[in-house]
C-alpha positions, 0 to 999 in steps of 0.5 A, a space after each residue: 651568808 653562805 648562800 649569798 656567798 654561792 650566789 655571788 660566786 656563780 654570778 661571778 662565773 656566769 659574767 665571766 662566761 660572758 666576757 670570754 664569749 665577747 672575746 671570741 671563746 666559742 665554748 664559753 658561748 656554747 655554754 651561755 647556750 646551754 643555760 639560756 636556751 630554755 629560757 629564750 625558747 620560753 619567751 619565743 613560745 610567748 608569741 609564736 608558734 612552737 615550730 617557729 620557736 624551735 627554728 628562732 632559737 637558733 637565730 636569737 644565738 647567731 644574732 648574739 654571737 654577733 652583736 656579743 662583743 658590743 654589749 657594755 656591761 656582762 650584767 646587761 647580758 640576760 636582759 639583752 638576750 631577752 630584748 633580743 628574743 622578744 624582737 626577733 618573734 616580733 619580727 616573724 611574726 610581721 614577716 610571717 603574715 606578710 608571707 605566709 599564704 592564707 592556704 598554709 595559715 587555714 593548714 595550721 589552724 586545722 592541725 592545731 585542731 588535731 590531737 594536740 589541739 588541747 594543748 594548743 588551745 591551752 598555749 593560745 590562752 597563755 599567750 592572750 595574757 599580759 606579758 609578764 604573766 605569759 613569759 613567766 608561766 611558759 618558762 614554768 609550765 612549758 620550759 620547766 624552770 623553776 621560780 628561783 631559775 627564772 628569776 636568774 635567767 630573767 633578771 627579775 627578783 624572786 618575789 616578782 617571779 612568784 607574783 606573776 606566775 600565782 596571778 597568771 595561774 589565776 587568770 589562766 584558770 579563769 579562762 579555761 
């Protein structure tokens, strides 16, 4: 009963963050940062590059900052920030392409061939996942949340959390 009581009480003290945030409090805000940074960083990594990712951070808070103070509900606010997140990498990578010129695409292949290139090949495995199993495994293996963490900052229950991260580490093992 204790632990659900502590449960209740941060869960309590995380909408409250969140309201005064709606309001205009700037250091509520930098505290939603503070522990939902990781988090979005993980799910941009899903899905683009992570230089990309560093820069997109930024711009996933600016955009919420914004849009913070029409959000319904303070329980609403970790899936919204995610839906934010996942849109904000779709839209770089449609403004990407369109940008990029093909020089600079053949440069990035070639340095993601360099001494990191292991490591790079591993994360483009990790992406070629289904969703669920991607998200889950970067904000593990890459963001180092753990199972409990992630189920927090996601809004997924702890059992859909350890479900995708054994069968992503399954068909991660099998690709590589």
């Amino acid at each position: 009963m204790l632990v659900f009581a502590e449960a209740t009480a941060a869960h309590d003290e995380e909408d409250g963050l969140i309201r005064a945030a709606a309001e205009g409090d700037r250091a509520a805000f930098g505290e939603l940062y503070t522990r939902y940074a990781r988090m979005v960083h993980g799910i941009l990594l899903a899905r683009v590059t992570p230089t990309a990712a560093e820069d997109l951070v930024q711009d996933v808070f600016l955009s919420a900052m914004k849009q913070l103070p029409a959000l319904r509900t303070a329980a609403a606010f970790r899936g919204w920030l995610a839906a934010i997140a996942r849109n904000r990498a779709a839209d770089y990578f449609r403004e990407s392409r369109r940008l990029m010129p093909l020089e600079e695409r053949h440069a990035n292949a070639q340095l993601a061939a360099g001494g990191a290139g292991r490591a790079f090949e591993i994360l483009e495995r990790i992406r070629s996942l289904p969703e669920a199993y991607r998200e889950t495994l970067i904000l593990r293996l890459v963001e180092g949340m753990t199972g409990p963490e992630i189920a927090r900052r996601t809004g997924l229950t702890p059992e859909s959390v350890r479900v995708n991260l054994c069968r992503g580490m399954k068909m991660l093992r099998r690709l590589l």
